[in-house]
C-alpha positions, 0 to 999 in steps of 0.5 A: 518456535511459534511465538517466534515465527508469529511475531517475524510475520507480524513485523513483516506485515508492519514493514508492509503497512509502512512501504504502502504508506511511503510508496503512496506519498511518493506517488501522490507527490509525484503525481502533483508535480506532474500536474503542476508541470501540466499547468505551467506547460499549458500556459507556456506551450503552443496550440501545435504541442497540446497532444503532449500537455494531454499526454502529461495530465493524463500521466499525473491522473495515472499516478494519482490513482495509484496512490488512491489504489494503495492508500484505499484498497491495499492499505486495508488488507494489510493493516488486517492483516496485520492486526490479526497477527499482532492478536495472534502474537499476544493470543495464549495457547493451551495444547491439549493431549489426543487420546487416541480410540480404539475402534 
């Protein structure tokens, strides 16, 4: 029943580490293209439009963290996380009978 239950959270923790790894991807490349569109916005638009380039630069900054965020700091927690479990999961336990005292 242990082993069951360790070896379940350790493939939710591994499921975890690869919905961060995919999640960051989609917002980098997200956050790329939002700057690209920026670029060719600022060589396409009128002075009169500049709040919205502003607007979208700041947007692609926005995501760009983001994918900063969950590949720097999140992604470490997990992947501890995970490695703990998986050390758990190969771990050999030995359970000791307790006498009880008599006080």
């Amino acid at each position: 029943m242990l082993n069951s239950e360790i070896s379940e959270r350790r493939n939710n923790a591994l499921r975890a580490l690869k919905r961060n790894k995919t999640k960051t991807l989609i917002v980098l490349l997200g956050g790329l293209f939002v700057l690209s569109a920026a670029a060719l916005l600022h060589y396409f638009l009128q002075d009169n439009l500049r709040v919205f380039l502003l607007s979208v630069e700041i947007l692609s900054w926005v995501l760009m963290w983001e994918a900063f965020d969950s590949f720097f700091f999140e992604r470490p927690q997990l992947h501890t996380r995970y490695a703990f479990l998986v050390k758990l999961s190969k771990a050999k336990y030995k359970f000791a009978a307790i006498q009880k005292t008599d006080k």
